[in-house]
C-alpha positions as CSV (number, residue, x, y, z in Angstrom):
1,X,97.3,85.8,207.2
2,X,100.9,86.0,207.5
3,X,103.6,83.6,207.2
4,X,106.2,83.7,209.8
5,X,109.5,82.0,210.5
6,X,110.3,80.8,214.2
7,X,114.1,80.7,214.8
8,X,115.4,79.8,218.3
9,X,118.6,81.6,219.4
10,X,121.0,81.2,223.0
11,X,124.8,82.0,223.1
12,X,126.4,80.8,220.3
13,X,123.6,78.7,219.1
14,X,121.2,79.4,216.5
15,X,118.2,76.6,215.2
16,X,116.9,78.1,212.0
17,X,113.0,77.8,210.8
18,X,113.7,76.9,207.5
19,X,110.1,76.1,206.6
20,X,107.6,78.4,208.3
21,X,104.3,78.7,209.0
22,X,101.2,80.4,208.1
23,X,99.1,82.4,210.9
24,X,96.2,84.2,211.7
25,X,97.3,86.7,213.0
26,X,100.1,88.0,216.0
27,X,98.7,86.3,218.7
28,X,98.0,83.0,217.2
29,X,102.3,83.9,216.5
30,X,102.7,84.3,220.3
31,X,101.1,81.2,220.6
32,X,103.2,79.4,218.2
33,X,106.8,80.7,219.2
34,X,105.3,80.5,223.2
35,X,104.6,76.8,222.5
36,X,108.0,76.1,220.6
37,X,109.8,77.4,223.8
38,X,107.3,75.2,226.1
39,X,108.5,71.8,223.9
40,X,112.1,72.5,223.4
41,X,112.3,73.4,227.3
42,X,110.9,70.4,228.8
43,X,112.4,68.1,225.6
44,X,116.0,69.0,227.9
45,X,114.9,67.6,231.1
46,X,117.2,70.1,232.7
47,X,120.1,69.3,230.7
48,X,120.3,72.7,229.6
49,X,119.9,75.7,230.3
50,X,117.4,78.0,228.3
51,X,117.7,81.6,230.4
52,X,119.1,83.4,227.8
53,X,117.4,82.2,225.1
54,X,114.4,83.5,222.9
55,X,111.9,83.0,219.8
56,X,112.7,85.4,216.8
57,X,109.7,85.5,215.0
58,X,110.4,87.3,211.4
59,X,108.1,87.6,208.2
60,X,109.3,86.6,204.8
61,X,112.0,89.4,204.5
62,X,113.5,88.6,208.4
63,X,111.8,91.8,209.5
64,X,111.5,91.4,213.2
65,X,107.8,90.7,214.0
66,X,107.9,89.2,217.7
67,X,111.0,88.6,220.3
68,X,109.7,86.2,222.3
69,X,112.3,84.7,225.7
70,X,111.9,81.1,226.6
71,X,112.0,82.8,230.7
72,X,108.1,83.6,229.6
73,X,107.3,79.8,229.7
74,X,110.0,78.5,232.6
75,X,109.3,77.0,236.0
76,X,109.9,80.0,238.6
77,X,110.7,79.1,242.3
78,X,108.5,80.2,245.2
């Protein structure tokens, strides 16, 4: 088990994970961070754009665990 911190980061913009989570393991923390992207994404209807931003997943001491870009869970165009 690990606990983990989820923090969201773009240009100039930082939302901090002041609370955390508990995990299995690293996937079930790609899960996590993958779904956090997913909701804050389609919570802007387009109003914003998300291209440069990622999940920084970090452990108790903000050692890097996972980087994790919000591109991984965007619409592409065909």
């Amino acid at each position: 088990m690990f606990y983990l911190y989820f923090h969201c980061a773009g240009p100039g913009e930082i939302l901090i994970d002041r609370d955390g989570a508990e995990v299995l393991d690293l996937i079930e923390a790609r899960d996590r961070a993958l779904t956090l992207a997913r909701i804050l994404v389609e919570g802007a209807y387009g109003t914003r754009d998300f291209t440069d931003w990622h999940v920084y997943v970090s452990d108790e001491d903000d050692e890097e665990m996972l980087l994790i870009p919000f591109s991984d869970v965007m619409p592409t165009l065909h």
